[in-house]
C-alpha positions as a printed Julia matrix, in Angstrom:
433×3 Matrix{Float64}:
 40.52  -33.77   39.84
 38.33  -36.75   38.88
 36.17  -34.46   36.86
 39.45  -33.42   34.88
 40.63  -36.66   34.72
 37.4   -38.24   33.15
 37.12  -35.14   30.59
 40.9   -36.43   29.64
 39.58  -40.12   28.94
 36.77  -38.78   27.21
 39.11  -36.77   24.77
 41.51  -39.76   24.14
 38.36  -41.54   23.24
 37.02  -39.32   20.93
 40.76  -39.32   19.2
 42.02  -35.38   19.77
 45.13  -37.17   21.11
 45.27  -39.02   17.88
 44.5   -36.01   15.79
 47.39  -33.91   17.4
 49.35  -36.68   16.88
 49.26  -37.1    13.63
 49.39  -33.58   13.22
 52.85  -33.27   15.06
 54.22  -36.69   12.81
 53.05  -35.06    9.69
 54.09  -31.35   10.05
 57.63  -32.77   11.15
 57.64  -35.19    8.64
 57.02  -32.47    6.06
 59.19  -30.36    7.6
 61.9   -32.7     7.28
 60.6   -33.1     3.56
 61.14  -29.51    2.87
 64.66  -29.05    4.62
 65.56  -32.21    2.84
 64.48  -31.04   -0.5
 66.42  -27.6     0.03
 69.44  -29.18    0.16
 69.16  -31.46   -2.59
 68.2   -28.94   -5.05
 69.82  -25.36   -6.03
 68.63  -22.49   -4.52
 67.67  -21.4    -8.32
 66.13  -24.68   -9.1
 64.27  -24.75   -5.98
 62.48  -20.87   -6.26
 61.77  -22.34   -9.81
 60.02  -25.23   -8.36
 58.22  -22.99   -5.85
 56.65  -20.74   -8.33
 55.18  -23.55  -10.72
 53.88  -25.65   -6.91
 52.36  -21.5    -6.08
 50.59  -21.38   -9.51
 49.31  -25.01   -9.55
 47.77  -23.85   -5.96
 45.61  -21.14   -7.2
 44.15  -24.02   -9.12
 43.55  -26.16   -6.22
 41.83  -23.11   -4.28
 38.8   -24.07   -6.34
 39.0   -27.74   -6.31
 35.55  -29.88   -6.07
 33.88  -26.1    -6.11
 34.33  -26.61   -2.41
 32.24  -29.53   -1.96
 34.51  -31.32    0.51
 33.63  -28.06    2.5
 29.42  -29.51    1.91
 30.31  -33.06    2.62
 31.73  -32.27    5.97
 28.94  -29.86    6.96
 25.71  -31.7     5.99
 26.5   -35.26    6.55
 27.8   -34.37    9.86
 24.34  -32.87   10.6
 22.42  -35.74    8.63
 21.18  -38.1    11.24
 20.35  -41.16    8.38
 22.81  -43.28    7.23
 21.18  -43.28    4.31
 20.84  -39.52    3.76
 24.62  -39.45    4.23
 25.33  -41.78    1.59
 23.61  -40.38   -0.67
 25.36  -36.95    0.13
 28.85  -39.36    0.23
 28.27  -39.82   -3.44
 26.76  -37.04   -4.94
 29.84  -35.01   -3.61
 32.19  -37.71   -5.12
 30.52  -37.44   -8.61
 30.28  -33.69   -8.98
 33.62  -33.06   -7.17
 35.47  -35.35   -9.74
 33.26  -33.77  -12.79
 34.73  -30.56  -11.45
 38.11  -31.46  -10.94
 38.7   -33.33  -14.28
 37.45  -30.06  -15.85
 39.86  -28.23  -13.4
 43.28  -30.84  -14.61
 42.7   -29.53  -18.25
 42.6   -25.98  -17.61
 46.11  -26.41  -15.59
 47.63  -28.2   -18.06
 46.78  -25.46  -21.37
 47.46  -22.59  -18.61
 51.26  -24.57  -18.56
 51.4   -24.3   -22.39
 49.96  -20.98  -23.29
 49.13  -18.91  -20.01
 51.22  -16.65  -18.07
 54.33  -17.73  -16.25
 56.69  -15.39  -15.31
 59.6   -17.93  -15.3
 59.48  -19.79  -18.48
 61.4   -22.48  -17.29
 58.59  -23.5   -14.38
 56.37  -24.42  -17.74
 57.56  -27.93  -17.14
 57.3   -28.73  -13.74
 53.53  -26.52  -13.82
 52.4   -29.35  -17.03
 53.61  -31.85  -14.66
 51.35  -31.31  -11.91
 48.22  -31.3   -13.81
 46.38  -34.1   -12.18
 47.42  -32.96   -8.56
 44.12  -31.14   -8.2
 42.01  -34.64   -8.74
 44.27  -36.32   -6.4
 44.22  -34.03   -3.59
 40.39  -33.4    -3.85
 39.98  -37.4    -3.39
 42.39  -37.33   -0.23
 40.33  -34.65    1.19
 37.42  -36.71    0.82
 38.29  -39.95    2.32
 39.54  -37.89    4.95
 36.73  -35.79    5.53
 34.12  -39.46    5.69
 36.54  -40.66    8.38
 35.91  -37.13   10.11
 32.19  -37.22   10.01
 32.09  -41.16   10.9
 34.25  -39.48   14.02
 36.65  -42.15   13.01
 40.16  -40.0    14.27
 42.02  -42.92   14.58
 41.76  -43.56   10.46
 41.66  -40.61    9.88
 45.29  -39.74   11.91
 46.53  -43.13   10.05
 45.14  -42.45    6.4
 46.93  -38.64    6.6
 50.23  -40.65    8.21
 50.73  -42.95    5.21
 50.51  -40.13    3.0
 53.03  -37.83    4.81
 55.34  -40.81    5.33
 55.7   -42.38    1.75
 55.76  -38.72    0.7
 58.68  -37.95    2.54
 60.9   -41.32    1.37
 59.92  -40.88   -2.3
 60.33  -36.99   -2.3
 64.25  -37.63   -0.98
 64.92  -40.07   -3.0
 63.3   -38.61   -5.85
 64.92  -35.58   -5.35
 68.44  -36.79   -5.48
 67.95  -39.15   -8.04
 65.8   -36.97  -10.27
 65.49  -33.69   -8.93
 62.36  -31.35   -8.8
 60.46  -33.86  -11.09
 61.52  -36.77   -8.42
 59.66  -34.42   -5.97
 56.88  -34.46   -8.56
 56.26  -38.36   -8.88
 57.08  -38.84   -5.55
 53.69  -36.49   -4.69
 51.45  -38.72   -6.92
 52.51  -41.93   -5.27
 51.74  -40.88   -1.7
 48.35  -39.59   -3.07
 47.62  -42.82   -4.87
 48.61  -45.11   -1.98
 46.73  -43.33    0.7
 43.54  -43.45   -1.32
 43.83  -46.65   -2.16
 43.89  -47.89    1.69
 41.33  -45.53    2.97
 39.02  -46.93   -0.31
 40.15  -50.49    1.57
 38.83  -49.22    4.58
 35.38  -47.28    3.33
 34.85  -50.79    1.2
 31.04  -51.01    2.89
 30.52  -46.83    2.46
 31.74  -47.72   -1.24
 29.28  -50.79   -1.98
 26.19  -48.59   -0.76
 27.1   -45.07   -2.68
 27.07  -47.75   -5.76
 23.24  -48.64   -4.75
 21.78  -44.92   -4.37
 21.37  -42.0    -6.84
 23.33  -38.86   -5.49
 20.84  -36.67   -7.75
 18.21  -37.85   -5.05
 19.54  -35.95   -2.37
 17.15  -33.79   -1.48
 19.2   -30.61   -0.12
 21.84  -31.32   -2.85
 21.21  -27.56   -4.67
 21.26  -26.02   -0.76
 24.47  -28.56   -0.11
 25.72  -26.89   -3.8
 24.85  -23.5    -2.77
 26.92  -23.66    0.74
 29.87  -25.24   -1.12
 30.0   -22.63   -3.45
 30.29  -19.95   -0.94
 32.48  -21.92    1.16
 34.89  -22.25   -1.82
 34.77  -18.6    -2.7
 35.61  -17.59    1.06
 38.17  -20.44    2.18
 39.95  -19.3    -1.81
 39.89  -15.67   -1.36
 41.47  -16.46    2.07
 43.94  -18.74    1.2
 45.27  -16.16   -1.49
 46.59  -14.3     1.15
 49.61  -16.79    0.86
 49.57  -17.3    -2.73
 50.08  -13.98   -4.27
 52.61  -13.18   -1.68
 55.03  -15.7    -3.77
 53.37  -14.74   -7.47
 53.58  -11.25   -7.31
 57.05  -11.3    -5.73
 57.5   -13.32   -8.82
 56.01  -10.53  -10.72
 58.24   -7.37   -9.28
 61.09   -8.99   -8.43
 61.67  -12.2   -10.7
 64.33  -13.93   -8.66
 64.19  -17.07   -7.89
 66.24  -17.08   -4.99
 64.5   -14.45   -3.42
 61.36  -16.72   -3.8
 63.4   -19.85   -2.28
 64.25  -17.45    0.77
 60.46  -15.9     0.91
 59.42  -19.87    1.33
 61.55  -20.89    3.32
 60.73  -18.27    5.72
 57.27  -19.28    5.46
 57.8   -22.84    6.46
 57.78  -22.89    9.96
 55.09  -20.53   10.44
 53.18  -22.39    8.14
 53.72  -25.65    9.49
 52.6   -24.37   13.03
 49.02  -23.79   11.88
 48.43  -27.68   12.57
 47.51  -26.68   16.34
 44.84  -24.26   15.62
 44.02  -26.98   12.78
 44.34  -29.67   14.06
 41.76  -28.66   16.99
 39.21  -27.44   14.52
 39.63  -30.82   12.73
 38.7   -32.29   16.14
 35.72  -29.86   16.9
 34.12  -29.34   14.18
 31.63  -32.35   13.93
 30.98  -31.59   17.02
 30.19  -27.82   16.87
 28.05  -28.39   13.81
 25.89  -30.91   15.71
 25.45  -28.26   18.18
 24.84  -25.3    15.31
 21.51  -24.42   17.48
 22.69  -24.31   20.68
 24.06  -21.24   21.59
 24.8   -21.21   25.19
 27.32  -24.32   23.89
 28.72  -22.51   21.44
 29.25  -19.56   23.34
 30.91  -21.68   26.23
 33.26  -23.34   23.95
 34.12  -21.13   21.78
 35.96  -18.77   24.41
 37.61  -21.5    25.8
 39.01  -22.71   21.98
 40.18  -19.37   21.74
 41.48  -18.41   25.28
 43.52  -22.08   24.57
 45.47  -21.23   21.58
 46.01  -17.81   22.96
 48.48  -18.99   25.43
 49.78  -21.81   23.54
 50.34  -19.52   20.62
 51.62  -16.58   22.3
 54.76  -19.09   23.95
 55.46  -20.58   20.36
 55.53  -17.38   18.52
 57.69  -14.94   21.23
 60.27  -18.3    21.03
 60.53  -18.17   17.12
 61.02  -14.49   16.77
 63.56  -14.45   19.88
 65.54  -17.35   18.0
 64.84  -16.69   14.31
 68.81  -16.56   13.34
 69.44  -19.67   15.16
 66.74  -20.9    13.76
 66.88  -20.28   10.16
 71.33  -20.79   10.41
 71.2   -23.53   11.99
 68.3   -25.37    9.66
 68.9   -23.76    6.11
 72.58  -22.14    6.31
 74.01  -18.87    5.78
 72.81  -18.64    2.23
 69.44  -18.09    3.35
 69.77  -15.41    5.84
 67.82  -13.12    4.29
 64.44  -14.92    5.29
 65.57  -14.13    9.02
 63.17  -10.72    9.54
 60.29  -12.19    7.19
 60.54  -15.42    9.17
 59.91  -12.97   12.66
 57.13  -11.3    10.45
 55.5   -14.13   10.01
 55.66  -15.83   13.53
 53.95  -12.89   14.55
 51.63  -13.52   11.55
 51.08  -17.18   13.12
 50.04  -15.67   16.53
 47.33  -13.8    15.37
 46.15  -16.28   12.31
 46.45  -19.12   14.64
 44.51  -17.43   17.93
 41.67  -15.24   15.96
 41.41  -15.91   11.97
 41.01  -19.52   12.04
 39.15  -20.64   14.9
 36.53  -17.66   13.95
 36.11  -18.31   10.63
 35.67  -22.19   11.74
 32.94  -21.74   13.8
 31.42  -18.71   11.47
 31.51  -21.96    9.05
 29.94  -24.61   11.65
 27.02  -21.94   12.16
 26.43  -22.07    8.06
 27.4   -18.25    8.23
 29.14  -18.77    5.2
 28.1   -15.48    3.89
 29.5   -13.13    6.18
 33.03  -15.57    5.77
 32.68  -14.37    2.41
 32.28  -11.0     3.12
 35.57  -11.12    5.06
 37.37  -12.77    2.79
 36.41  -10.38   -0.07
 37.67   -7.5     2.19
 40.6    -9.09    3.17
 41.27  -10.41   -0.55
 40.86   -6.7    -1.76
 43.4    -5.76    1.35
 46.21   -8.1     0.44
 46.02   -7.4    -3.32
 46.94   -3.47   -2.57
 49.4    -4.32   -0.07
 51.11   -6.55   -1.67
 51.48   -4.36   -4.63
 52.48   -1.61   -2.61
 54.82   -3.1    -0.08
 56.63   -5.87   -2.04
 57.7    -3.16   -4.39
 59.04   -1.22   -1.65
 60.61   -4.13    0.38
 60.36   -7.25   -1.52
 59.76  -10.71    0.86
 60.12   -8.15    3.7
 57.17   -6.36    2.07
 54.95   -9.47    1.05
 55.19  -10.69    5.35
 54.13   -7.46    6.68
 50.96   -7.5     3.86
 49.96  -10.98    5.05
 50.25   -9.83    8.92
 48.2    -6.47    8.32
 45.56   -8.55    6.04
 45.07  -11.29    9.04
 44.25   -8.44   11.34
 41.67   -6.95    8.92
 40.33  -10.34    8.63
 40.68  -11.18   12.28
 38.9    -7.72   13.73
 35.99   -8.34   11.62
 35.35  -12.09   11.95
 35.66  -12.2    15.65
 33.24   -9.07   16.51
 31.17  -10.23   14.27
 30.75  -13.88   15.69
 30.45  -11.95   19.43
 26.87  -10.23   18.15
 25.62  -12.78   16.51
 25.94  -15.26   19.39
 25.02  -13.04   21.97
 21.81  -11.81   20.01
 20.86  -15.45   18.86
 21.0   -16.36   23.37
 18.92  -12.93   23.7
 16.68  -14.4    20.92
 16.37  -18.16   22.59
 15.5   -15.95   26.17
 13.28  -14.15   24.95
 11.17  -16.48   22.87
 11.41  -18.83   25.95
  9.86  -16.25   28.39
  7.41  -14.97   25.94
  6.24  -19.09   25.61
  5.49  -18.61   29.78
């Protein structure tokens, strides 16, 4: 009991407690956001406003070329403080040449590229600089993570949530979707702005140093790369669900009910999340030490398999309640996607994340890539094939079947190369006597 006891102190330390909290605040908060914003918008307006946020995302998949992804990894393995500001700013200087580069692009693809429903043009054009903005809040975020700062880091991603959700409301009522716009921009500006308050001794010392002198910085470039390619071909698995339903069925309300089914589901993934947030400085400090890994890594995933497994059975028991109760009649028909997709959480939530996590933490990069191509290649034929058949019903099912194929290969995969790296350390060790 002590033993337990002083593991418990040792975690609300470190700041899980704090991690999960702010995880809980922020997914309710945004919750909140997103039931709030249903109601003060049409159902029309809002499946508009959905497809221009789902375009504007597949831009964001490629933010910073995925050197937030770098930052975290190598600066959580550098040992000198001066190493790691020098990695601190040559991420910040690339990742903003990228994303400026990135802003343009968004904004010609709102005046002359392909949009199924013209009249999301506007609200796409408007949302040009969100990709700069987000890629800075991921990295003040991601220092406080690798200074193992949780308690900044919990209160940096609490101010944005919070002034997010006020000015979203109000900004919504008073100006609609474009109030939900503006409202987006503030919380990102604010939030920066504090954490840059914070980081003000990490800012006066990236002035002093030359990022180009980092001496792993084409290695750091290299695993950012690949980290980008995998983490976007991943994350597409959402994405196209709500384009291509765009695409083959073109109704707006279909894609307000297709999103609002998602929300839930979606908003769950903080707990697997928000425990690889926690873990993952810690894992890659450990990157050679595979009897840890081993240990831990079955009890991260034997974790979230009960907690998941409770959460999920209660949402599909209790989806009409559920989505009734929160959304109203009109949007019954998310009711069996919504089940779908709880399912989909299980399994995402339990196998795809934590595995690709630690696939990450081991700089296995490559073979996350490999998966995600697969997978990527997966979701584009079933999507194509099942929304036509069922619509939103159609695009749930392709995301659940594309999280097991992504799921079944990850998590064998991570098994062997474990188990053969212990075999490796064994051998080598009884060879040396």
């Amino acid at each position: 009991m002590e033993d337990i006891k002083g593991k418990i102190n040792l975690l609300i330390q470190r700041g899980l407690f704090h991690i999960f909290g702010t995880s809980i605040v922020n997914n309710i908060i945004q919750f909140l956001t997103n039931i709030f914003i249903v109601h003060l918008v049409s159902k029309n307006e809002y499946g508009v406003y959905t497809y221009a946020n789902n375009i504007m995302s597949f831009f964001l998949l490629v933010r910073g070329l995925g050197l937030v992804s770098g930052l975290l990894q190598f600066a959580s393995e550098e040992s000198s403080v001066e190493e790691r500001i020098k990695i601190y700013k040559y991420t910040l200087v690339k990742g903003n040449q990228i994303n400026i580069l990135l802003s343009i692009g968004l904004l010609l693809w709102s005046i002359f590229g392909y949009v199924k429903l013209d009249s999301s043009r506007i609200y796409l054009g408007a949302m040009a600089i969100v990709p700069i903005l987000q890629w800075m809040f991921d990295y003040v975020t991601s220092i406080f993570r690798i200074k193992q700062n949780n308690i900044w880091y919990a209160r940096i991603t609490n101010i944005n949530t919070v002034i997010y959700f006020f000015c979203s409301v109000i900004g919504a009522k008073m100006f609609g979707v474009m109030g939900i716009i503006i409202a987006r921009y503030f919380a990102f500006i604010a939030s920066i702005l504090i954490a840059f308050i914070y980081l003000k001794e990490d800012i006066r010392a990236m002035c002093l140093v030359n990022g180009k002198q980092y001496r792993q910085s084409k290695v750091l470039m290299k695993y950012s790369v690949t980290a980008c390619a995998s983490n976007s071909i991943s994350e597409l698995l959402y994405l196209l669900d709500v384009f291509l339903i765009g695409v083959f069925v073109g109704s707006p309300a279909i894609i307000a009910s297709y999103k609002v089914a998602t929300q839930i589901p979606t908003a769950l993934i903080f707990i697997p999340s928000g425990i690889m947030v926690f873990i993952y400085p810690y894992f890659a400090s450990h990157n050679k030490d595979m009897e840890w890994i081993k240990k831990n890594y079955r009890r991260v995933i034997g974790v979230l398999a009960v907690v998941n497994g409770v959460i999920s059975l209660v949402g599909i028991i209790l989806a009409p309640f559920i989505v009734k109760l929160l959304w109203g009649d009109t949007y019954s028909d998310a009711i069996l996607p919504f089940r779908i997709l709880m399912f989909n959480y299980f399994v995402s939530g339990t196998l795809r994340i934590p595995c690709g996590n630690i696939l990450a933490m081991l700089r296995k990069v490559n073979v996350n890539l490999i998966v995600s191509i697969v997978s990527g290649i997966c979701n584009i034929i079933f999507d194509i094939i099942l929304i036509k058949l069922w619509g939103s019903v159609g695009a749930a099912i392709a995301t659940l079947l594309v999280v097991f194929v992504s799921s079944f290969i990850s998590l064998p995969y991570l098994i062997f190369y474990v188990n053969k790296a212990i075999k490796k350390e064994k051998k080598e060790c009884l060879d040396g006597l």
